[in-house]
RODO-2510 file (C-alpha; in nm, 4 decimals, decimal comma):
residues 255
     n   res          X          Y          Z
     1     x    -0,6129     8,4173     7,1984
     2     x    -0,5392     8,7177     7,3767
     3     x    -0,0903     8,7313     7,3589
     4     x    -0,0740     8,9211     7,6112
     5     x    -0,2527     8,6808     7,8674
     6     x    -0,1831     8,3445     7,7361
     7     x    -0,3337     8,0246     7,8841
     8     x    -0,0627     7,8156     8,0793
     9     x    -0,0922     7,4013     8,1751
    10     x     0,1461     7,2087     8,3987
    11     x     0,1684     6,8756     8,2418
    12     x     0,3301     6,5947     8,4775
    13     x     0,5212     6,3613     8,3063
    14     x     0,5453     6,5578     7,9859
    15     x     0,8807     6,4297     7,8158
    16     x     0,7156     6,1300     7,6580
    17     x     0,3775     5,9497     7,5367
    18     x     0,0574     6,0949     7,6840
    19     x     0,2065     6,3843     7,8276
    20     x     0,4373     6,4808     7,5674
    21     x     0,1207     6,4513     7,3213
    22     x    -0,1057     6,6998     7,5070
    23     x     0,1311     6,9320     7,5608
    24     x     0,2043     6,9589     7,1675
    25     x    -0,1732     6,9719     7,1122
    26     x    -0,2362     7,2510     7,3642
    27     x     0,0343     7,4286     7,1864
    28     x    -0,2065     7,4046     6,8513
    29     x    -0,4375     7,6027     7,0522
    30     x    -0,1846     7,7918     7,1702
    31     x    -0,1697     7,7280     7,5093
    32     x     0,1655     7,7558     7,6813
    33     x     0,3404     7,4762     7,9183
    34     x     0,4990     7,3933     8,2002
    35     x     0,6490     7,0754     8,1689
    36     x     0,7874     6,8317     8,4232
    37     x     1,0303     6,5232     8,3666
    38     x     1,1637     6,2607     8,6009
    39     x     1,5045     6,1551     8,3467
    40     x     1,5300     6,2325     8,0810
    41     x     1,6289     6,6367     8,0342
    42     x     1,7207     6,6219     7,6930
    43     x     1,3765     6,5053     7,5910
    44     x     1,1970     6,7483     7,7582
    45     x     1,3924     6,9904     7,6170
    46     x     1,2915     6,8733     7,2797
    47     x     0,9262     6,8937     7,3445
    48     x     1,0115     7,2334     7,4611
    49     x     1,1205     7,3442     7,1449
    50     x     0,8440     7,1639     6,9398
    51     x     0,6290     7,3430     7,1829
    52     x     0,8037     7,6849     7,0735
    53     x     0,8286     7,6396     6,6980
    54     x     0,4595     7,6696     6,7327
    55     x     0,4702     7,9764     6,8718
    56     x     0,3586     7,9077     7,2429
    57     x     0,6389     7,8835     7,5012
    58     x     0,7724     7,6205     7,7598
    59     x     0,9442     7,5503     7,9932
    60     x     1,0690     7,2119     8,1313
    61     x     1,1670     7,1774     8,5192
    62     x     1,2368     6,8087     8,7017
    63     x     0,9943     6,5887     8,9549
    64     x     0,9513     6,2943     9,0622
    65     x     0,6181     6,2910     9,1176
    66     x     0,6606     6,0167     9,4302
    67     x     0,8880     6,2073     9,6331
    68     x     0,5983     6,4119     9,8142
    69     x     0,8857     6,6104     9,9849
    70     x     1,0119     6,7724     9,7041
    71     x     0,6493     6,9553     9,6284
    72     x     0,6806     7,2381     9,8461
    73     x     1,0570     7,3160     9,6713
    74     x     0,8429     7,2330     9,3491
    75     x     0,5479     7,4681     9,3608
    76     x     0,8376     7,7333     9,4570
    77     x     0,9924     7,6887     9,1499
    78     x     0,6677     7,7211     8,9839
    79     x     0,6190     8,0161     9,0953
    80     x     0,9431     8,1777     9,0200
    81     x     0,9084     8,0493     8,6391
    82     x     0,5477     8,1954     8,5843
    83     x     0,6491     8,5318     8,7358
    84     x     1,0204     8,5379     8,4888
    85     x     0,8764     8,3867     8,1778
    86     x     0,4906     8,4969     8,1583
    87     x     0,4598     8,8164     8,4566
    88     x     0,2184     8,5755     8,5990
    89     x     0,1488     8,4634     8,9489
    90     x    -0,1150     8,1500     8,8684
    91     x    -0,1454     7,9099     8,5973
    92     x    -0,4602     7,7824     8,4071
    93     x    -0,4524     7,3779     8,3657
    94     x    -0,3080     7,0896     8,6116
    95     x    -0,2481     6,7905     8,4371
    96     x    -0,1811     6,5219     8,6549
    97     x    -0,0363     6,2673     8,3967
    98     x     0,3267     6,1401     8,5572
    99     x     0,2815     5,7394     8,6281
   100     x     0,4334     5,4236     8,5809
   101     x     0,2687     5,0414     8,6165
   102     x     0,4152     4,7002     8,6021
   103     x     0,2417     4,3904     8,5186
   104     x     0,2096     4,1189     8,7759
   105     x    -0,0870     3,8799     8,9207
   106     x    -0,2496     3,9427     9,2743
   107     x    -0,0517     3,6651     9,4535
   108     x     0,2794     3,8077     9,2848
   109     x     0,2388     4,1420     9,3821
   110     x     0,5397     4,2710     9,6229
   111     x     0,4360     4,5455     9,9475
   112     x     0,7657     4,7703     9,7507
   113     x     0,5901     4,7490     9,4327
   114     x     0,2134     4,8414     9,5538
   115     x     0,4015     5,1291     9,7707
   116     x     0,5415     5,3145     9,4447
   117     x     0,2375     5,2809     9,3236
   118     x     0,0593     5,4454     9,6407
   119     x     0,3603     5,7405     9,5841
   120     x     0,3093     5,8082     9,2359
   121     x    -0,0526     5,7782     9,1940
   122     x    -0,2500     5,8331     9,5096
   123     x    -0,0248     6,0149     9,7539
   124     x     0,1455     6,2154     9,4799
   125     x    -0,1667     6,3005     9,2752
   126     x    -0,2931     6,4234     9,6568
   127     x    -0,0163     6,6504     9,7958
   128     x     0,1141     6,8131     9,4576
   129     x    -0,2153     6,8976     9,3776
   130     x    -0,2953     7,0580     9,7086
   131     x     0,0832     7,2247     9,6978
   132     x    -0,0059     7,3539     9,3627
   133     x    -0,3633     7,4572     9,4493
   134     x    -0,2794     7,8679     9,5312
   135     x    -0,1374     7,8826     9,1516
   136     x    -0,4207     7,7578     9,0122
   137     x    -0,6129     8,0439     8,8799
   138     x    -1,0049     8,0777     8,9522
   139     x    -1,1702     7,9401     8,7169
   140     x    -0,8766     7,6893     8,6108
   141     x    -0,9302     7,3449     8,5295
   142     x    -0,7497     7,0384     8,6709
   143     x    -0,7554     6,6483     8,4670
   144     x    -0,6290     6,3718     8,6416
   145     x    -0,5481     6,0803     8,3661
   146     x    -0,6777     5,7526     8,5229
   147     x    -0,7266     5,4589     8,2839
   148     x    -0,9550     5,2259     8,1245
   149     x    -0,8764     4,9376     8,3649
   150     x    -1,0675     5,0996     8,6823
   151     x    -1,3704     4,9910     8,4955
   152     x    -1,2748     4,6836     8,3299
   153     x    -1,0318     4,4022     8,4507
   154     x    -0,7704     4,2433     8,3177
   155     x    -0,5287     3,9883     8,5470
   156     x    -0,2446     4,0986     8,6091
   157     x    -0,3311     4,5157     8,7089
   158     x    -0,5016     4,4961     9,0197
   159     x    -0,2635     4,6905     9,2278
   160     x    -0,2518     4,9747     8,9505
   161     x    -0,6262     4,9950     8,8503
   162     x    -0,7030     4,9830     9,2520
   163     x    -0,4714     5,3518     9,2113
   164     x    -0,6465     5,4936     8,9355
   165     x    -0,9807     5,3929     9,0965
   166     x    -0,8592     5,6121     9,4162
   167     x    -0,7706     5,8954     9,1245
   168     x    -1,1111     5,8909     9,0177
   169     x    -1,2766     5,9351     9,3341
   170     x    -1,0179     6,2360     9,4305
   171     x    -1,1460     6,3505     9,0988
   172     x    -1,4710     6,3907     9,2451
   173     x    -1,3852     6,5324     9,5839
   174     x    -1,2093     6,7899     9,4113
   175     x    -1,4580     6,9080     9,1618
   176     x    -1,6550     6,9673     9,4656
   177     x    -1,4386     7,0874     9,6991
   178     x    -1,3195     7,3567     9,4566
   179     x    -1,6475     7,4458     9,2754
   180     x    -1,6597     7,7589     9,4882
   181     x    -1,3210     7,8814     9,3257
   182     x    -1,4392     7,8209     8,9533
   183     x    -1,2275     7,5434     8,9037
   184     x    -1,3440     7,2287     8,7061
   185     x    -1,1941     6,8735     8,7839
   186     x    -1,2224     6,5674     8,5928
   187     x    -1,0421     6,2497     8,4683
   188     x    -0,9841     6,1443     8,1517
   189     x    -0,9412     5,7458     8,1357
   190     x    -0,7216     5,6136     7,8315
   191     x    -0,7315     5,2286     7,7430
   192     x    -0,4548     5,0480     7,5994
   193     x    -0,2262     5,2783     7,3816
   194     x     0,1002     5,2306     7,2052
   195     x     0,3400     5,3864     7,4037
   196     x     0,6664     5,2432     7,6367
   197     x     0,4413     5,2364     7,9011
   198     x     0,4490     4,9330     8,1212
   199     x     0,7676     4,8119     7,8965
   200     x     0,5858     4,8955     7,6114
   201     x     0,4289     4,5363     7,5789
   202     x     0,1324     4,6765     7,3843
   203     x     0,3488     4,9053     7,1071
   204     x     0,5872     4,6445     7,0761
   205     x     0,3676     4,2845     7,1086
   206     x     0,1801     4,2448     6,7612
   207     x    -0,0468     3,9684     6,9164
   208     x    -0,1336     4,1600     7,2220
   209     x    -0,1693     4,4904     7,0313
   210     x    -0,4212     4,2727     6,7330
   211     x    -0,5914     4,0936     7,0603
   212     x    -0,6255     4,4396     7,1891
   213     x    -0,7657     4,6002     6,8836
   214     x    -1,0217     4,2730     6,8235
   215     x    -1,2038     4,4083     7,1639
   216     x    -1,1898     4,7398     7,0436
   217     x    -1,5342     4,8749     6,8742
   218     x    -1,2975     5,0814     6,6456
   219     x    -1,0845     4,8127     6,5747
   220     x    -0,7263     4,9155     6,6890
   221     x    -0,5220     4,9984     6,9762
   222     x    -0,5045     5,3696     7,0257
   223     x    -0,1903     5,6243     7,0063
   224     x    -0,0860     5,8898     7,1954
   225     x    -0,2713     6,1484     6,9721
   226     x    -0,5963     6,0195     7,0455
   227     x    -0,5340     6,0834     7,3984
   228     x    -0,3301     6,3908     7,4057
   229     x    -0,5861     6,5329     7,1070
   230     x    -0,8688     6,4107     7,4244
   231     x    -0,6591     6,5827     7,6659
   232     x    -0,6672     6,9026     7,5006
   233     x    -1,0545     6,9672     7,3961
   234     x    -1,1468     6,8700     7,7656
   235     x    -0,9371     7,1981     7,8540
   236     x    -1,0973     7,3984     7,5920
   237     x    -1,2904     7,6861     7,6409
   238     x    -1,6430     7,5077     7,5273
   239     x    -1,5715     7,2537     7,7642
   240     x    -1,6190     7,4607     8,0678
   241     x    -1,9614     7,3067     8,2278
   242     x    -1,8105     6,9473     8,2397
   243     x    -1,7085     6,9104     8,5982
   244     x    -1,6652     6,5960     8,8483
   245     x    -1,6953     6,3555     8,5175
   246     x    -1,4777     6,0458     8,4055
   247     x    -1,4360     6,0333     8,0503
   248     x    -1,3000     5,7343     7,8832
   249     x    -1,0960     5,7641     7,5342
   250     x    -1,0136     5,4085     7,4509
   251     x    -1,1800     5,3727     7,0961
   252     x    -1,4707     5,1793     7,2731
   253     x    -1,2622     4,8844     7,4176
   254     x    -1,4870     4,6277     7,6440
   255     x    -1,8341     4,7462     7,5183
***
């Protein structure tokens, strides 16, 4: 790696699970971070300074990735960070990985509940994407983490597969849209992994999580370093002619 030009990802929703996981592995490679949090400060701060004790740096800043009116305030700070902490105007990697789900049939399914959804995943994958879009650098790469249950189905998810469905088709738009400019898009699709995700049913439930792994071609649930480990060799340099692509890392669940 050149030091003196390092690569840079923003990672939504970097504090915990996924997020927290890719951002440690892209430090391996020694790819710097900008990290985001909705909560939890002190935890992002601690990923920060796993991040730096390998030698990359971070730094963590707050968003709540459904409050679309807080991007514009966002990308400034974004801005301000990259030129005090790196000289830089633009960043490399967009990692749109913030979300949150709940489990609950079609018939049970409240309009307030289906709305977050529509902030977090559709509307606030959208608009702090396009906010962020002029500190992208040329050439950058953006992943959008979707999940394994836009292709399969499970009761119980239909409000937030229908969202990562919508993710993967922005996927697409985007990869075309911004082809001109260099920049590859694509989403990565996890399946069931033990984090507190969702209440953390499928960490913390030993009959779900064995049920889970018996559909599994691999034979277990995954954890967050399968996906964060996924996460980072899609943004590696020898991945750079995959483009407008879905790729699933759920051990081979629903074969």
């Amino acid at each position: 790696m050149n030091n003196s030009s390092p690569r840079i990802a923003l990672i939504t929703g970097a504090s915990r699970g996924l997020g927290r996981s890719a951002a440690l592995h892209l430090a391996a490679q020694g790819v710097h971070s900008i990290i985001t949090y909705k909560d939890n400060a002190a935890a992002a701060r601690e990923v920060v300074a796993q991040i730096e004790a390998q030698g990359s740096r971070a730094v963590a800043l707050r968003l709540d990735v459904a409050d679309s009116r807080s991007f514009a305030a966002f990308a400034g700070q974004v801005r301000a960070v990259l030129a005090d902490t790196w000289q830089r105007d633009r960043f490399d990697h967009l990692v749109n990985n913030a979300g949150a789900g709940f489990t609950a049939s079609f018939a049970e399914t409240t309009e307030e509940q289906f709305d977050q959804l529509v902030n977090i995943h559709l509307k606030g994958t959208f608009f702090l994407t396009q906010k962020l879009l002029p500190l992208i650098q040329d050439g950058g790469r953006i992943v959008n983490i979707s999940s394994g249950l836009a292709r399969f189905s499970l009761p119980g998810y239909a409000a937030y597969a229908m969202m990562k469905g919508g993710m993967e088709v922005l996927t697409r738009y985007l990869a075309s849209e911004l082809g001109a400019r260099g920049i590859r898009v694509n989403t990565l699709a996890p399946g069931a992994i033990e984090t507190d995700f969702g209440g953390g049913t499928v960490r913390d439930n030993a009959q779900v999580n064995a049920h889970i792994g018996s559909q599994t071609a691999l034979g277990r649930v995954g954890l967050p370093d399968d996906v964060g480990g996924a996460i980072a060799a899609l943004l590696s340099p020898g991945n750079g002619w995959v483009n407008g692509q879905r790729i699933e890392v759920s051990g081979g669940i629903h074969l």
